[in-house]
N, CA, C and O of each residue as an XYZ file, in Angstrom:
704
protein
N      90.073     78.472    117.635
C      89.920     79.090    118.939
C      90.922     78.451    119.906
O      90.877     77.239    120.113
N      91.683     79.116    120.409
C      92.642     78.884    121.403
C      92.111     78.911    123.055
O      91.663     80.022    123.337
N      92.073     78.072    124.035
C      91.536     77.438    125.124
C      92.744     78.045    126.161
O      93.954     77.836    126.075
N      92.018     78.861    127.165
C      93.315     79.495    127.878
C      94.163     77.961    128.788
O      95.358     78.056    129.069
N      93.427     76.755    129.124
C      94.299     75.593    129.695
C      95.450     75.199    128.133
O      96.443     74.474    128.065
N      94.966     75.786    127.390
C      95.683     75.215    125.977
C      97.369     76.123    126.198
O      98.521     75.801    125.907
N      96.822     77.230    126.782
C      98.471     78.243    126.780
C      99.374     78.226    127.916
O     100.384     78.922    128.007
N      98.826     77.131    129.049
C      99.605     76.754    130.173
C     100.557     76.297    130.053
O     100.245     75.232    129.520
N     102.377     76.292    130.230
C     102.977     75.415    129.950
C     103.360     74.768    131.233
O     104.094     73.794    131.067
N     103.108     75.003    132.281
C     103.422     74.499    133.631
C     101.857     73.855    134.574
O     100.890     74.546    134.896
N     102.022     72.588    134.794
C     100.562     71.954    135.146
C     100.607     72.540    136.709
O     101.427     72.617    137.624
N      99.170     72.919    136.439
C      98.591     73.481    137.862
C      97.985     72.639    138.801
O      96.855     72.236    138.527
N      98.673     72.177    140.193
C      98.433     71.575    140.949
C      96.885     72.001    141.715
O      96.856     73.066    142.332
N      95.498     71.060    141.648
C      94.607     71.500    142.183
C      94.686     71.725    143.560
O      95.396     71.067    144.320
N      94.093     72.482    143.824
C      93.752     72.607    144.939
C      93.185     72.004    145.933
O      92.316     71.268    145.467
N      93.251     71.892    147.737
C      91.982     70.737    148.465
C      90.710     71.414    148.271
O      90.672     72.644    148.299
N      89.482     70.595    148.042
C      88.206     70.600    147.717
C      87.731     70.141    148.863
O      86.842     70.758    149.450
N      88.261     68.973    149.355
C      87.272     68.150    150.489
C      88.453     67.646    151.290
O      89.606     67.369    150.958
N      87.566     67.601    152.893
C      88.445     66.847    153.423
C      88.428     64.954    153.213
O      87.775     64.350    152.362
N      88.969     64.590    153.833
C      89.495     63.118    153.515
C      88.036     62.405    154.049
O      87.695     61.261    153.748
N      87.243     63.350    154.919
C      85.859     62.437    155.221
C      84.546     62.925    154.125
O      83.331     62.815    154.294
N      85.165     63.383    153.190
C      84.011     64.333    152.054
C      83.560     65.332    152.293
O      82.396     65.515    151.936
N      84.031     66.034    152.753
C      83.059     67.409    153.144
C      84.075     68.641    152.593
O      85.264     68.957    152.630
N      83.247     68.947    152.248
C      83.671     70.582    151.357
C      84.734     71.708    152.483
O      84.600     72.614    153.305
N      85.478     71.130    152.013
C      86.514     72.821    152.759
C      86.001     73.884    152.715
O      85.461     74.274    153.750
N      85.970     74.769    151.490
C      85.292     75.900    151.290
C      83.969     76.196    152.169
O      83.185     75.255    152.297
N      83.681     77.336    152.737
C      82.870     77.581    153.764
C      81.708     77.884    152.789
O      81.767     78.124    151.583
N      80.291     77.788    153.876
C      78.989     77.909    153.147
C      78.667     79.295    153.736
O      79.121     79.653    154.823
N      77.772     80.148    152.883
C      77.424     81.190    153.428
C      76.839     80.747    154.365
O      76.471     79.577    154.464
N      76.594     82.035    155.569
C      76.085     81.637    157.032
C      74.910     81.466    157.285
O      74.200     82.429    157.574
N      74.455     80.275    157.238
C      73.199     80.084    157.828
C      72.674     78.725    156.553
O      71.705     77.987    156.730
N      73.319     78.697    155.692
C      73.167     77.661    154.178
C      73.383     76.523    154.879
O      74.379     76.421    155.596
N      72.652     75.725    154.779
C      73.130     74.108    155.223
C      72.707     73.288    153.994
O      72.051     73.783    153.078
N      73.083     72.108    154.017
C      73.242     71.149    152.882
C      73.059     69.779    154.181
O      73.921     69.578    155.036
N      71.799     68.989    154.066
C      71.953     67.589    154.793
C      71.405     66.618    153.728
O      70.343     66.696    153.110
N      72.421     65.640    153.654
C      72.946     65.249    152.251
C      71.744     63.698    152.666
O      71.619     63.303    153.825
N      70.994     63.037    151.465
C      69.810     62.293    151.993
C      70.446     60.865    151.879
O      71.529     60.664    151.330
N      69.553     59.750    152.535
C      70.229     58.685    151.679
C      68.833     57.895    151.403
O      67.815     57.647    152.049
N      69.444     57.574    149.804
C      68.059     56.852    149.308
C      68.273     55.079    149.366
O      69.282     54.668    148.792
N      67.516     54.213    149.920
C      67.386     53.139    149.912
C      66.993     52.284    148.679
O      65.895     52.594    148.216
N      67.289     51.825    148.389
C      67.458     50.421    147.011
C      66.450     49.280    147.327
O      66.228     49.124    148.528
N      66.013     48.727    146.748
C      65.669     47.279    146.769
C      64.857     46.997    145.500
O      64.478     47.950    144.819
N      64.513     45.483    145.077
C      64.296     45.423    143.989
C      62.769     46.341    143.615
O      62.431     46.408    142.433
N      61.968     46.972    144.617
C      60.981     47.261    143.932
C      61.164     48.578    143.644
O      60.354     49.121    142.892
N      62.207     49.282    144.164
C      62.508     50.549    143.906
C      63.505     51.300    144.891
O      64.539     50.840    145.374
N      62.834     52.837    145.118
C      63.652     53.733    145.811
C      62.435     54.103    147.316
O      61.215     54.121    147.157
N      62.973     54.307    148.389
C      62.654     55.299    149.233
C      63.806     56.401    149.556
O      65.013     56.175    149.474
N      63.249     57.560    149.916
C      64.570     58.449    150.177
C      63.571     59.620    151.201
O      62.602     60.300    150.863
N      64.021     59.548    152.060
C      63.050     60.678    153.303
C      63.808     62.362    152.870
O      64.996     62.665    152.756
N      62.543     63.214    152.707
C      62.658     64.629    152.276
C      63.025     65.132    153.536
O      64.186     65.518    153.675
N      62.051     65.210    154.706
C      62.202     66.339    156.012
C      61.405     65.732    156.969
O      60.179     65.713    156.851
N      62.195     65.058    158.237
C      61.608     64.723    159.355
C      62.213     66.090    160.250
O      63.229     66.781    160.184
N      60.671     66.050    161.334
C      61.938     67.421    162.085
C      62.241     67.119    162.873
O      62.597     68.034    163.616
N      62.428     65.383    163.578
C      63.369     64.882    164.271
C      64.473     65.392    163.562
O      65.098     64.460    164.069
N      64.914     65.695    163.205
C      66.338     65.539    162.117
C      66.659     67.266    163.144
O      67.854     67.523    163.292
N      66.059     67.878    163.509
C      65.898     69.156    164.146
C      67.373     69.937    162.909
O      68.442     70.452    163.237
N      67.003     69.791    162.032
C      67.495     70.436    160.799
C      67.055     72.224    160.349
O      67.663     73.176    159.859
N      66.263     72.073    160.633
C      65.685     73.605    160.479
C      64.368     73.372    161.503
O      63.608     72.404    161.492
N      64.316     74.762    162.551
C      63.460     74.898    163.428
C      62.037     74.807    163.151
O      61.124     74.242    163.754
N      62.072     75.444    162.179
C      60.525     76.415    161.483
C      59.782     75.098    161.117
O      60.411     74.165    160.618
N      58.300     75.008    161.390
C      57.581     73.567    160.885
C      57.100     73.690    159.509
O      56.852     74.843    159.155
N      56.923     72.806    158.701
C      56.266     73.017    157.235
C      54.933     73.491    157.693
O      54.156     73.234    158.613
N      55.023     74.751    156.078
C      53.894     75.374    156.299
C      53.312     75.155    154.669
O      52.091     75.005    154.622
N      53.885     75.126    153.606
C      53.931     74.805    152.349
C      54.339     74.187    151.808
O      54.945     73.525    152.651
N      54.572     73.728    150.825
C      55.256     72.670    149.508
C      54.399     72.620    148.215
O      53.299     72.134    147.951
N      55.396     73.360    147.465
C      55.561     73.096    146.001
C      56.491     72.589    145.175
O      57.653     72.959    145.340
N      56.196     71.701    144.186
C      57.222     71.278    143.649
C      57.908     71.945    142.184
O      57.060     72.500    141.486
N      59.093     71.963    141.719
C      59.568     72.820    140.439
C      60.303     72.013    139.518
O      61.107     71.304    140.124
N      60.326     71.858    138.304
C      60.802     71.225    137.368
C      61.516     72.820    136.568
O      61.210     73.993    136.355
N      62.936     71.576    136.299
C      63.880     72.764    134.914
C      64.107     71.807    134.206
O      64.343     70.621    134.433
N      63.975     72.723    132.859
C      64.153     71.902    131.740
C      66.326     71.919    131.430
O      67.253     72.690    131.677
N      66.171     70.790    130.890
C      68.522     70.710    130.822
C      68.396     72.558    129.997
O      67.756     73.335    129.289
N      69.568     72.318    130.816
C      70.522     73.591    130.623
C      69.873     75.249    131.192
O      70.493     76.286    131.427
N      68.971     75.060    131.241
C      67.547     76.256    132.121
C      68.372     76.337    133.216
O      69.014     75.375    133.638
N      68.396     77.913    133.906
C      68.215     78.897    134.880
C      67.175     79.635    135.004
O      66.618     80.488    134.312
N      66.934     78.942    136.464
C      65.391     80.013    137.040
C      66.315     80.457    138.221
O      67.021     79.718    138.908
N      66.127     82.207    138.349
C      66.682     83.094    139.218
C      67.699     84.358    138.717
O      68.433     84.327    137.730
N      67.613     84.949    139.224
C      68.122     85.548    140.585
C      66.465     85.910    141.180
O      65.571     86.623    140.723
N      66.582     84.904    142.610
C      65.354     85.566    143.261
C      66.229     85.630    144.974
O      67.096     84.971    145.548
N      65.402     86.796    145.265
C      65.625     86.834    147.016
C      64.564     86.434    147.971
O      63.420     86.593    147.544
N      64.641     86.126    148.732
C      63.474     86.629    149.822
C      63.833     87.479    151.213
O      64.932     87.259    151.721
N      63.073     88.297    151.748
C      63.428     89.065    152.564
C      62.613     88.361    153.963
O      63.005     88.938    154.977
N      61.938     87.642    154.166
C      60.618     86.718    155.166
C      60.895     85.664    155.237
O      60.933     85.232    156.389
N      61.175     84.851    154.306
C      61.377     83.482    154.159
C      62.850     82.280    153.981
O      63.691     82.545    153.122
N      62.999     81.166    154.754
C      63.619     80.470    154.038
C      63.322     79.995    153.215
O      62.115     79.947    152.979
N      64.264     79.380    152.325
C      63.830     78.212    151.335
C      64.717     76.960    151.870
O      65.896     76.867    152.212
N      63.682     76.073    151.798
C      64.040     74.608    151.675
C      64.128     73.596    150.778
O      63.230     72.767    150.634
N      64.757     73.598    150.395
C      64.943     72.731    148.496
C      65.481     71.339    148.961
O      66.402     71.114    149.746
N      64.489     70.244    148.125
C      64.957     69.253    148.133
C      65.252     68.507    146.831
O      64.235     68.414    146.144
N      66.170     68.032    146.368
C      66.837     67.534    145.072
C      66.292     65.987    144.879
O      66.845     65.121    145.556
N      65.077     65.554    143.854
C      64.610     64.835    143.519
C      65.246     64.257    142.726
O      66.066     63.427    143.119
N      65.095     64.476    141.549
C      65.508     64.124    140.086
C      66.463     65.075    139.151
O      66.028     66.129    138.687
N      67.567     64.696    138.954
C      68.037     65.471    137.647
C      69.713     66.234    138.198
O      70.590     65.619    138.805
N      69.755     67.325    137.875
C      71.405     67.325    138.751
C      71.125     68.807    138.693
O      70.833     69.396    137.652
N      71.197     69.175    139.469
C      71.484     70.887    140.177
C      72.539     71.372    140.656
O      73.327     70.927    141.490
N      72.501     72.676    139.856
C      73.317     73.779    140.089
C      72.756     74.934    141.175
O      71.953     75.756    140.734
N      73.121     75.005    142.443
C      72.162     76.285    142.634
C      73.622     77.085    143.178
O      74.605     76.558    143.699
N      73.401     78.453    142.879
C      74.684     79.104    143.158
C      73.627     80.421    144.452
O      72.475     80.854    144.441
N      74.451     80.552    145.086
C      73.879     81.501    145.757
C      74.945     82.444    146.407
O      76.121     82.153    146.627
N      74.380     83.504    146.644
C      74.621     84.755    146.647
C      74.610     85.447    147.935
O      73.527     86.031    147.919
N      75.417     85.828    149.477
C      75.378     86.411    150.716
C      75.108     87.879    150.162
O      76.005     88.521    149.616
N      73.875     88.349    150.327
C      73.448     89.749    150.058
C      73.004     90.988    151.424
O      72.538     92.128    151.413
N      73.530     89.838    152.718
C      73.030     90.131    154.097
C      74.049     91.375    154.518
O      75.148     90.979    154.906
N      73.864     92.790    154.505
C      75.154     93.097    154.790
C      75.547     93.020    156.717
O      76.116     93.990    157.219
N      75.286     92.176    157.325
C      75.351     92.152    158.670
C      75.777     90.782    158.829
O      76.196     90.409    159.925
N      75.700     89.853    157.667
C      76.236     87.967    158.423
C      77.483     88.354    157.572
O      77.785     89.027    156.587
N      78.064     87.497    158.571
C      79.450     87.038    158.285
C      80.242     86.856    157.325
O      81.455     87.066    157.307
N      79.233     86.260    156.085
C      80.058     85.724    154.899
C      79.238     86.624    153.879
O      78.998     86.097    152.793
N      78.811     87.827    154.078
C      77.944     89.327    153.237
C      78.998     89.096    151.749
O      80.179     88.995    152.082
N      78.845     89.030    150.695
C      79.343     89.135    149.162
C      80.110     87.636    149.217
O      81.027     87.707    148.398
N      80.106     86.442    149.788
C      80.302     85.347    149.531
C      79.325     84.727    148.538
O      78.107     84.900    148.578
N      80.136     83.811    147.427
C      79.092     83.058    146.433
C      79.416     81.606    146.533
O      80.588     81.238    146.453
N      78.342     80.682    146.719
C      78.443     78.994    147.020
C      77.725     78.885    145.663
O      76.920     79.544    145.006
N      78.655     77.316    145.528
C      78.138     76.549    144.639
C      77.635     75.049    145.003
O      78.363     74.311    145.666
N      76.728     74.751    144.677
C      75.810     73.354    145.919
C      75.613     72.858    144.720
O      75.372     73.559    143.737
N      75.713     71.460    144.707
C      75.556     70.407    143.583
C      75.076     69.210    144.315
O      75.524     68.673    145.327
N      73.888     68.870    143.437
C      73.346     67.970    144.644
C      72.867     67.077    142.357
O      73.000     67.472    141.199
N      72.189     65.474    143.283
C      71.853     65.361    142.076
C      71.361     64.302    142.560
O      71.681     64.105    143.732
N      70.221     62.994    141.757
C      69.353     61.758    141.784
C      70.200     60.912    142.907
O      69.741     60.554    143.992
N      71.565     60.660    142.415
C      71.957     59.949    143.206
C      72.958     60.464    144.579
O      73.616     59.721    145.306
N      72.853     61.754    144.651
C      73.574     62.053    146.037
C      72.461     63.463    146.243
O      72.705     64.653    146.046
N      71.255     62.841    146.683
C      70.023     63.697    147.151
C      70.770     64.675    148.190
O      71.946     64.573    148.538
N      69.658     65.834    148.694
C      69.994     66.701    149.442
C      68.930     67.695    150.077
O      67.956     67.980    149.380
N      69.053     68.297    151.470
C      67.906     69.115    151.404
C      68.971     70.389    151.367
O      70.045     70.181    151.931
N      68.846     71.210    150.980
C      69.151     72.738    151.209
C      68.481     73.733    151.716
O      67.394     74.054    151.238
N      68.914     74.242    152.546
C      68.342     75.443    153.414
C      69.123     76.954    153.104
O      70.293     77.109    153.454
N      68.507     77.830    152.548
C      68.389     78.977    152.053
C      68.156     80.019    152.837
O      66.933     79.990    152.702
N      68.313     80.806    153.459
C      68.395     81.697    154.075
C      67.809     82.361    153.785
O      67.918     82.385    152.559
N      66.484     83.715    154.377
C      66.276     84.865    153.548
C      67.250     85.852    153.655
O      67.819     86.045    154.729
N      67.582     86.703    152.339
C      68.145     87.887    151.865
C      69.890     86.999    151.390
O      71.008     87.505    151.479
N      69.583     85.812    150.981
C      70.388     85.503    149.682
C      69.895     85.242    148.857
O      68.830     84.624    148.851
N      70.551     85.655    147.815
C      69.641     85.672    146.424
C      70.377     83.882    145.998
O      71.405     83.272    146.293
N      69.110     83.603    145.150
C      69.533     82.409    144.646
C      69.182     81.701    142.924
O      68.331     82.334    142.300
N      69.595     80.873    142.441
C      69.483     80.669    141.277
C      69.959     79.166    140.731
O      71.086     78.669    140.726
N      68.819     78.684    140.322
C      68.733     77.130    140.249
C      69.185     76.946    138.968
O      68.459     77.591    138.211
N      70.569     76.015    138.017
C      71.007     75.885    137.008
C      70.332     73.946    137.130
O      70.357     73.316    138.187
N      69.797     73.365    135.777
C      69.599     72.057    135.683
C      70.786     72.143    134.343
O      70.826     72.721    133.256
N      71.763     71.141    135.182
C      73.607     70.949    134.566
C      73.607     69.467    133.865
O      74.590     68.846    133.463
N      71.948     68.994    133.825
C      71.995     67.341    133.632
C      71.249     67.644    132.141
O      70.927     68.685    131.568
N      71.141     66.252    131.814
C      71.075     66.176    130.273
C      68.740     65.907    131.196
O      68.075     66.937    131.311
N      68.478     65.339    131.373
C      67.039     64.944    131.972
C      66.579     66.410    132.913
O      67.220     67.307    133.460
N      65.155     66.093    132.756
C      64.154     67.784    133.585
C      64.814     67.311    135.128
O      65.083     66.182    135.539
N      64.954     68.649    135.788
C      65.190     68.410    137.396
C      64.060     69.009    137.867
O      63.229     69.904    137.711
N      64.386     68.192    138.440
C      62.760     67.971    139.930
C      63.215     68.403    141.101
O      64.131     67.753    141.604
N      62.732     69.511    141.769
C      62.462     69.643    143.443
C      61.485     69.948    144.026
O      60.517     70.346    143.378
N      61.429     69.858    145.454
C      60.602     70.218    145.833
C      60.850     71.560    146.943
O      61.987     71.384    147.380
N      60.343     72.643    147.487
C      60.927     74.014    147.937
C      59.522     73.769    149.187
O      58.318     73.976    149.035
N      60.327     73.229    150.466
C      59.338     74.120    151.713
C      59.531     75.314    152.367
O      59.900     75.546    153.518
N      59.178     76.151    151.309
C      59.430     77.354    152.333
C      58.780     77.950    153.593
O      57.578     78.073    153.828
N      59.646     78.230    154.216
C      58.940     78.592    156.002
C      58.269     79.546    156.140
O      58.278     80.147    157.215
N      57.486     79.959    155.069
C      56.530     80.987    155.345
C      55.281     80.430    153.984
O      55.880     80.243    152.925
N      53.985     80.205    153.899
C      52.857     79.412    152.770
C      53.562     81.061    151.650
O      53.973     82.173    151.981
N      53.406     80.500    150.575
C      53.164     81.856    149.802
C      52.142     82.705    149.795
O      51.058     82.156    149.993
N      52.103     84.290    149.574
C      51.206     85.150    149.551
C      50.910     85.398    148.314
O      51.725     86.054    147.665
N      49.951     85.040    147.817
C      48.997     85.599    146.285
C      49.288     87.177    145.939
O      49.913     87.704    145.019
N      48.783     87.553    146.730
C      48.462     89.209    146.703
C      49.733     90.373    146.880
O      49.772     91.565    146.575
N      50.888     89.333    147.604
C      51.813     90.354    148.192
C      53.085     89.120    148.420
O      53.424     88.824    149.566
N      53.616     88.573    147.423
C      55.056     87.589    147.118
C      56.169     88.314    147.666
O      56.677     89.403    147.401
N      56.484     87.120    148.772
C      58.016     87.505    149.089
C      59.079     87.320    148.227
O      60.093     86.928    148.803
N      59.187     87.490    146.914
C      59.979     87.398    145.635
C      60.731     88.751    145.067
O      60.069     89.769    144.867
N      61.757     88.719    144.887
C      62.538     89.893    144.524
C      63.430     89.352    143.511
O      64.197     88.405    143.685
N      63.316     89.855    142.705
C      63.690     89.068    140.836
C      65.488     89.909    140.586
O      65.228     91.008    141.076
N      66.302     89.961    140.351
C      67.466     90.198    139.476
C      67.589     89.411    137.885
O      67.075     88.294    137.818
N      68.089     89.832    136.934
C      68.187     89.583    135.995
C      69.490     88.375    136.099
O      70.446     88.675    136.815
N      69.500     87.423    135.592
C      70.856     86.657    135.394
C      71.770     87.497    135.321
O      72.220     87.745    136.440
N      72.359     88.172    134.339
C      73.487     89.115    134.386
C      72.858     90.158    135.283
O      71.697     90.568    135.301
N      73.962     90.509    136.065
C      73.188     91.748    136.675
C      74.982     92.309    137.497
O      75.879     91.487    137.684
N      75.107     93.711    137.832
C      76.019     94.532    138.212
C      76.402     94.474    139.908
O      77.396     95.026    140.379
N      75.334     93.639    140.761
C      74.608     92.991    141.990
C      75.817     91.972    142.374
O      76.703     92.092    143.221
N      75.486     90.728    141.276
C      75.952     89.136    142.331
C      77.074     89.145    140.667
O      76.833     89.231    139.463
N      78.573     88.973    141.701
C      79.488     88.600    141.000
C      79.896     87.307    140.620
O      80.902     86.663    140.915
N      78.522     86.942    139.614
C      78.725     85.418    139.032
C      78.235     85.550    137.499
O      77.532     86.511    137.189
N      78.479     84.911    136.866
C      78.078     84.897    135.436
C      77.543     83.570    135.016
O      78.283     82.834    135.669
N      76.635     82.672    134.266
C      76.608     81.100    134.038
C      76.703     81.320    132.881
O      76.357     82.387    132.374
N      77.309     80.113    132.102
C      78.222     80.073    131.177
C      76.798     80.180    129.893
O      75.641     79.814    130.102
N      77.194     80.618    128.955
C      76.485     80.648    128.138
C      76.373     79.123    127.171
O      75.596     79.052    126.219
């Protein structure tokens, strides 16, 4: 099997990724934030703070929390919500979440982000409703989060709207 970097004969200069203070060039869909955590050390262990709303990070007050485990190499999603944010916080393990601008009225409408957060460079993520989203665990260990979304869930009547991984919708594919 022949590797298309295998048929390059001229090396391709990367591209900027980040600026010189770490932060991602590439724009986030509108309204996506990423506030990156920091976890404290000492010999008896870890602390690492999920969501103060001093942090006035997202307006909306917790109304729920559940937590989600993926097993390595697992994708859970394509889900939307049309009511709700999601608030994801990156515990354990290394995440992929790719998401999807499905808004046709914001700014960055058919934009796709890729957010990598992982054990040791924690994160909360804020999700927007009416982007679809989809959690990849890219680590060899189960990933752990936890999701406050700004609305409790409804039993009877789920703000959940399912797409198939492949789908004709969100122009992304995960690697098989």
């Amino acid at each position: 099997m022949v590797h298309a970097f295998e048929l390059m004969s001229t090396p391709q200069k990367d591209p900027q990724s980040v600026t010189p203070a770490g932060e991602r060039v590439a724009p986030l869909i509108d309204g996506v934030r990423v506030r990156r955590a920091v976890t404290h050390p000492d010999e008896r262990g870890t602390v690492c703070e999920v969501f103060n709303p001093e942090w006035s990070f997202h307006p909306d007050p917790l109304v729920y929390v559940y937590q989600v485990t993926i097993r390595p190499g697992q994708v859970k999603g394509w889900v939307v919500h049309r009511l709700q944010d999601d608030r994801l916080f990156l515990s354990q393990g290394t995440m992929k979440a790719v998401l999807f601008d499905d808004r046709e009225s914001s700014p960055t409408y058919g934009l796709v982000n890729e957010v990598f957060l992982d054990q040791h460079n924690r994160g909360l993520l804020v999700i927007p409703a009416g982007v679809y989203h989809a959690i990849q665990n890219v680590g060899s260990d189960d990933l752990l989060f936890f999701n406050m979304p700004t609305r409790p869930y409804n039993h009877t009547d789920p703000d959940k709207y399912r797409l198939p991984l492949n789908n004709d919708r969100i122009p992304y594919r995960f690697p098989t």
